[in-house]
C-alpha positions as CSV (number, residue, x, y, z in Angstrom):
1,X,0.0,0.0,0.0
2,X,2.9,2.5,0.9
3,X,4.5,2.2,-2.5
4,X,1.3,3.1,-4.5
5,X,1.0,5.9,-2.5
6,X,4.7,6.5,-3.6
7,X,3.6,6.3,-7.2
8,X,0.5,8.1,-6.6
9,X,2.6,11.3,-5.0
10,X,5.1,10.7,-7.6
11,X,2.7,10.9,-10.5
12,X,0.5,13.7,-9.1
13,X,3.8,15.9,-8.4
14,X,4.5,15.1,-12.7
15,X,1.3,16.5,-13.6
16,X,1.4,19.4,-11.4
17,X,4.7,20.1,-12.7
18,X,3.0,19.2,-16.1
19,X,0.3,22.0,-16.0
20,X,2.6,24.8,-14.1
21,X,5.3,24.5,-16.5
22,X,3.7,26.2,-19.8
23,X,2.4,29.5,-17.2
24,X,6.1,29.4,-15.6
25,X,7.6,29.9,-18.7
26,X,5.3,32.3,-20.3
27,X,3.5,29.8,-23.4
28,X,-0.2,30.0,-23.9
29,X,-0.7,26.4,-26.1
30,X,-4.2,26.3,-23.1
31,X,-6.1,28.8,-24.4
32,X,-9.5,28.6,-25.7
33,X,-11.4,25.6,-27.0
34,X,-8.4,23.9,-28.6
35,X,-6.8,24.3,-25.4
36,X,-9.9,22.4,-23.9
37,X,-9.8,19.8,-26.0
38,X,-6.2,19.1,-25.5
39,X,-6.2,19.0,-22.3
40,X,-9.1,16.4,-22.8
41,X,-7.1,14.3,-24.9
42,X,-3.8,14.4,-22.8
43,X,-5.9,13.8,-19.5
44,X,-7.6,10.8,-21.4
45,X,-4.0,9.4,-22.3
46,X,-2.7,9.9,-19.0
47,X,-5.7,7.8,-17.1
48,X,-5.3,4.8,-19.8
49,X,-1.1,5.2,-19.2
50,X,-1.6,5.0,-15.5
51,X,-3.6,2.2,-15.7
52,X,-1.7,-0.2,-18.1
53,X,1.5,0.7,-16.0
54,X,-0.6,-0.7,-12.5
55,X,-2.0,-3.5,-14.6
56,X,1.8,-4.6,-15.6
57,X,3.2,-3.7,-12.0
58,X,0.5,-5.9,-11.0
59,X,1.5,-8.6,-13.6
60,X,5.2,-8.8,-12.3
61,X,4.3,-9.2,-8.7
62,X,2.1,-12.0,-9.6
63,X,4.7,-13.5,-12.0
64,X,7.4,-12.7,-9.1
65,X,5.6,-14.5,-6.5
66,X,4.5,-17.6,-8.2
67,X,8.5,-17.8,-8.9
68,X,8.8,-17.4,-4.9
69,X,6.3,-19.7,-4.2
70,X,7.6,-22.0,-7.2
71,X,10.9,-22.4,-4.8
72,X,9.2,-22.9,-1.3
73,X,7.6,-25.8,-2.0
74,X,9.6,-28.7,-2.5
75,X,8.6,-32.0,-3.8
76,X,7.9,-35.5,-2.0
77,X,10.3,-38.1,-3.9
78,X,9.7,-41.5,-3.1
79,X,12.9,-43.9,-3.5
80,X,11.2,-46.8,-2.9
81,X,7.7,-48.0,-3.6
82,X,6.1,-50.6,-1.9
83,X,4.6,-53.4,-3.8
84,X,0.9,-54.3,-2.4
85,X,1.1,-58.1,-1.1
86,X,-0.6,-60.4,-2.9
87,X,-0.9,-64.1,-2.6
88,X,0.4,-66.4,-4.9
89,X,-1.6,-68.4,-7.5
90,X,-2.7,-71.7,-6.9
């Protein structure tokens, strides 16, 4: 939980930096309806980005702990088997 806090701080502090940057440095690419509509498009692109980088983070821990788990459990070997009893033929 404490490390996707970490990445949501980290990613929030990006797109405030994101946003500031153009009034910071004096560029007006914002203004008007185009403006709107790109700052639609980038927000749309950010939310699918954010979620195909959780859904691979998500995909490596799985992968990472089957490969743990993989090496925990070890495997019953038999070196010698048994044979059931059985009475000779008459």
């Amino acid at each position: 939980m404490k490390k996707q806090l970490c990445w949501i701080g980290a990613l929030t502090s990006f797109w405030v930096l994101i946003v500031n940057a153009p009034s910071i440095f004096g560029w007006h690419p914002m203004e008007g309806f185009s403006g709107l509509v790109i700052t639609f498009f980038l927000g749309y692109c950010a939310i699918i980005l954010v979620a195909q980088v959780f859904s691979a983070l998500t995909a490596i821990r799985s992968l990472l702990e089957d490969l743990v788990d993989s090496k925990r459990n070890s495997r019953r070997v038999l070196f010698r088997t048994e044979q059931p009893f059985t009475a000779p033929e008459e």
